[in-house]
C-alpha positions as CSV (number, residue, x, y, z in Angstrom):
1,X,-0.6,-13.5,35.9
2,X,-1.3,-16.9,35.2
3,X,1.9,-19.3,34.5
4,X,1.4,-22.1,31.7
5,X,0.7,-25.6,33.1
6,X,2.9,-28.2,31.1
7,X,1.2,-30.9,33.2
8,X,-2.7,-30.6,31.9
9,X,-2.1,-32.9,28.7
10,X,-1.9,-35.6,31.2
11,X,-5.3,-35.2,33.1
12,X,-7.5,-36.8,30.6
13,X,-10.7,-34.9,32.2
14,X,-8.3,-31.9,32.5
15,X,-7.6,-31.7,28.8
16,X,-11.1,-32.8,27.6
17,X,-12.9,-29.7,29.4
18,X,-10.4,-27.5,28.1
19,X,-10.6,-28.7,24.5
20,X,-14.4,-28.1,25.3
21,X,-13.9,-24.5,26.1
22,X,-11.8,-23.9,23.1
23,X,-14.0,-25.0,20.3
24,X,-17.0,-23.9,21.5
25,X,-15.9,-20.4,22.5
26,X,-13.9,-20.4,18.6
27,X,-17.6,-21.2,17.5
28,X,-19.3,-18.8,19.2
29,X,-16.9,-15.7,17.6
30,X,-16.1,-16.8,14.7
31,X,-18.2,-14.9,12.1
32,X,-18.1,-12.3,15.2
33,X,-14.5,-10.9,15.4
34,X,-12.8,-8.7,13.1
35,X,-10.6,-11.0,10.9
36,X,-9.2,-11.3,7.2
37,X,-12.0,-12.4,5.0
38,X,-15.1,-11.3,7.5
39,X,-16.9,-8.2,6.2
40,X,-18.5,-6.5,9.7
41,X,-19.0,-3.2,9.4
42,X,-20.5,-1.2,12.9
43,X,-20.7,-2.3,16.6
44,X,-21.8,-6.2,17.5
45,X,-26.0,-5.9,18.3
46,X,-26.8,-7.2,20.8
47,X,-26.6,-11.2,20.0
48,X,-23.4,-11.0,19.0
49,X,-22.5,-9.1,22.4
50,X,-23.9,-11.8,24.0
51,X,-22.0,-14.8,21.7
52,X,-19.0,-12.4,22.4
53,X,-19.3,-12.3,25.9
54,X,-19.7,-15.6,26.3
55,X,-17.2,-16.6,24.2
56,X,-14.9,-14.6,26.7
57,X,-16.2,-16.8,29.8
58,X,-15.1,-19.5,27.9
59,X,-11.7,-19.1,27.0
60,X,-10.8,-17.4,30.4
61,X,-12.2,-21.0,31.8
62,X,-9.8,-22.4,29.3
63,X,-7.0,-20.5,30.7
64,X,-7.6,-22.1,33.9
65,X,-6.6,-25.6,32.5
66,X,-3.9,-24.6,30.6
67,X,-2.5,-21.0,31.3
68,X,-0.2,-21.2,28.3
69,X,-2.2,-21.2,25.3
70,X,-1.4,-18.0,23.9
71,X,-4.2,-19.1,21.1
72,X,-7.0,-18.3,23.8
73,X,-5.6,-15.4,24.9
74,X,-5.4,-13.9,21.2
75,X,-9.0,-15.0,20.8
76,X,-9.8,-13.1,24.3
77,X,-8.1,-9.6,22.5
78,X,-9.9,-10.4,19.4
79,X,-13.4,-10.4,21.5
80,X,-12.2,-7.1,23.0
81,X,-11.6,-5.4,20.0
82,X,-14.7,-6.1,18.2
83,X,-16.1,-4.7,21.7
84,X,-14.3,-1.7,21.3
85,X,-12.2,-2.2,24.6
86,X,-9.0,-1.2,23.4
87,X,-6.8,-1.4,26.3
88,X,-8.3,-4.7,27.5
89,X,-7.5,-6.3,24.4
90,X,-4.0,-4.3,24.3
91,X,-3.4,-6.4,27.7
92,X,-4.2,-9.5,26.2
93,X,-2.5,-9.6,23.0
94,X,0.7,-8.5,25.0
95,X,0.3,-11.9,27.1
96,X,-0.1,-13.9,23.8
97,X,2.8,-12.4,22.1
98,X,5.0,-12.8,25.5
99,X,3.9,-16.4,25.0
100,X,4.6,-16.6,21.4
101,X,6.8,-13.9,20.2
102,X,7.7,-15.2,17.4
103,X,4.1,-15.4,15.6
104,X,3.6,-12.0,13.4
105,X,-0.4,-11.8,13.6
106,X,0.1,-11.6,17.3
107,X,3.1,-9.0,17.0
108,X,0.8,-7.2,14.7
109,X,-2.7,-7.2,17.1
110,X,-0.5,-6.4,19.9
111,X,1.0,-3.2,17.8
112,X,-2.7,-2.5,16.4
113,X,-3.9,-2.4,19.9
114,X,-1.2,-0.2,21.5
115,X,-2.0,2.4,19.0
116,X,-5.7,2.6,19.8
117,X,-4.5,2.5,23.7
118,X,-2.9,5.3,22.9
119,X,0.2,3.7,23.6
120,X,2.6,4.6,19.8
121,X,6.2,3.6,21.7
122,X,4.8,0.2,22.8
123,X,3.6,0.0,19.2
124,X,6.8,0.6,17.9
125,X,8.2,-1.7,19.7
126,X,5.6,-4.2,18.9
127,X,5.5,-3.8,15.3
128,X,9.3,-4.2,14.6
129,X,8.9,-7.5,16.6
130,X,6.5,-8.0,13.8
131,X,8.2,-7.5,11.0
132,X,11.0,-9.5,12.1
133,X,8.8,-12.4,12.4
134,X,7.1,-11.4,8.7
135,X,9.5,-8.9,7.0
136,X,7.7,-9.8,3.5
137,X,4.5,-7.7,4.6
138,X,4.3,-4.3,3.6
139,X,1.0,-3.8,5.8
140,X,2.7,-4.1,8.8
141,X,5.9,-1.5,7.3
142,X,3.1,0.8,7.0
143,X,2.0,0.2,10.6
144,X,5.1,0.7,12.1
145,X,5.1,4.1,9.6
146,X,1.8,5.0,10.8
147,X,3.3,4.3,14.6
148,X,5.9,6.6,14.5
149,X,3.8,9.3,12.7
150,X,1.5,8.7,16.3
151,X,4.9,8.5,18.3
152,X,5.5,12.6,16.9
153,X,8.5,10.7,15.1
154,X,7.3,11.8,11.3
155,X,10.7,11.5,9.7
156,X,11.2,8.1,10.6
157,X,7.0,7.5,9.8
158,X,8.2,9.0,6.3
159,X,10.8,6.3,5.8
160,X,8.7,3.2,6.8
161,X,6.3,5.1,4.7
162,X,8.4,5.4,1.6
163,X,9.3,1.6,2.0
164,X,5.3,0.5,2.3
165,X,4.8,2.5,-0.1
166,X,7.1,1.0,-2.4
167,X,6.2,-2.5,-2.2
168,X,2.4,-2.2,-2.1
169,X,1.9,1.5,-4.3
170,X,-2.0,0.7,-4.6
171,X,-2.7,0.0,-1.0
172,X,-5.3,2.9,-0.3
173,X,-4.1,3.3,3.8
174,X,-0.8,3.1,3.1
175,X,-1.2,6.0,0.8
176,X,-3.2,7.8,3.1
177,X,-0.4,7.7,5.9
178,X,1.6,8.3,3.4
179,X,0.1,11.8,2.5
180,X,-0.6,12.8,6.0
181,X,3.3,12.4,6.8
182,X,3.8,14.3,4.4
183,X,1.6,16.9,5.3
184,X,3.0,17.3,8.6
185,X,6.6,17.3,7.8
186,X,5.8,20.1,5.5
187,X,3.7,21.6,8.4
188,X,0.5,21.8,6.5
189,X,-1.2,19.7,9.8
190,X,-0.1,19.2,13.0
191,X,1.0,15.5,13.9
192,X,-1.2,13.7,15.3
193,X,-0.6,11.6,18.5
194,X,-3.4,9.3,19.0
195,X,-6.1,7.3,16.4
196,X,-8.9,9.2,17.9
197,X,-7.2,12.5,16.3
198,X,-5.7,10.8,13.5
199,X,-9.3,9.5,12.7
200,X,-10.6,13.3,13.4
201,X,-9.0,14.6,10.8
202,X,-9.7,12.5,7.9
């Protein structure tokens, strides 16, 4: 694992190639990667693979320079989401949020990620850390809800559920999880224990 470099402010040349990297590889993704406000709907053709891949190149140069920026490592799991590599962008979310654990969107990739890893206790985990850094957001109470539904923990899903559910009544997923926690705590379905399944039976 790379360890940040508090030095590579200092190196002029240093700190110019590595602002290079940044922007352009932010430039090359953005419009690409799945974020608030972007409407993308089915896999990346094959330009935006390419813009994607390269975007990768470039921020893993910029990690070089400065091993600490926990902004290019998010960027690095957003381009592995959108290429539906779910453990690689697990691994790098992780890194950002050990680098930043106080910065919710992180928490909350990190947790997203886990789940479609297959991973529901390290989303859990990952989600609270979350909300602790953004208690205000019922999306991510209906995350951790939809976590421990995944984690065959469906009486605590039903409380995180209750609480989403509360805050945000009109929020179409959250009353989807909702339901399906239901379901299964009245044994109508079988709990589900990973998103592929979850997904399957929608």
């Amino acid at each position: 694992m790379r360890t940040p470099n508090p030095d590579w402010q200092s190196n002029p040349e240093a700190a110019g190639r590595f602002t290079r990297y940044y922007e352009t590889a932010w430039g090359l993704i953005r419009g690409q990667i799945l974020i608030h406000g972007n409407n993308i709907s089915g896999p990346p053709g094959w330009l935006a693979r390419r813009r994607l891949r390269r975007g990768l190149e470039l921020f893993q140069q910029a990690l070089e320079i400065h091993a600490g920026s926990w902004q290019s490592l998010w960027g690095i799991g957003k381009i592995h989401q959108r290429l539906g590599e779910a453990r690689k962008a697990y691994e790098a979310f992780t890194a950002a949020h050990r680098l930043e654990p106080e910065q919710a969107d992180v928490a909350r990739e990190a947790g997203l990620a886990a789940l479609d890893s297959g991973d529901s206790a390290a989303a859990i985990e990952l989600t609270h850390a979350a909300i602790e850094a953004n208690p205000d957001d019922p999306g991510l109470v209906a995350n951790l809800a939809l976590a421990y539904l995944l984690n065959e923990q469906p009486q605590e899903a039903l409380e995180h559920a209750d609480d989403a559910l509360s805050r945000e009544p009109s929020d179409v997923i959250t009353v989807t999880v909702h339901i399906i926690i239901k379901e299964v705590l009245a044994g109508e379905r079988s709990c589900p224990t990973t998103m592929a399944e979850l997904n399957a039976s929608l």
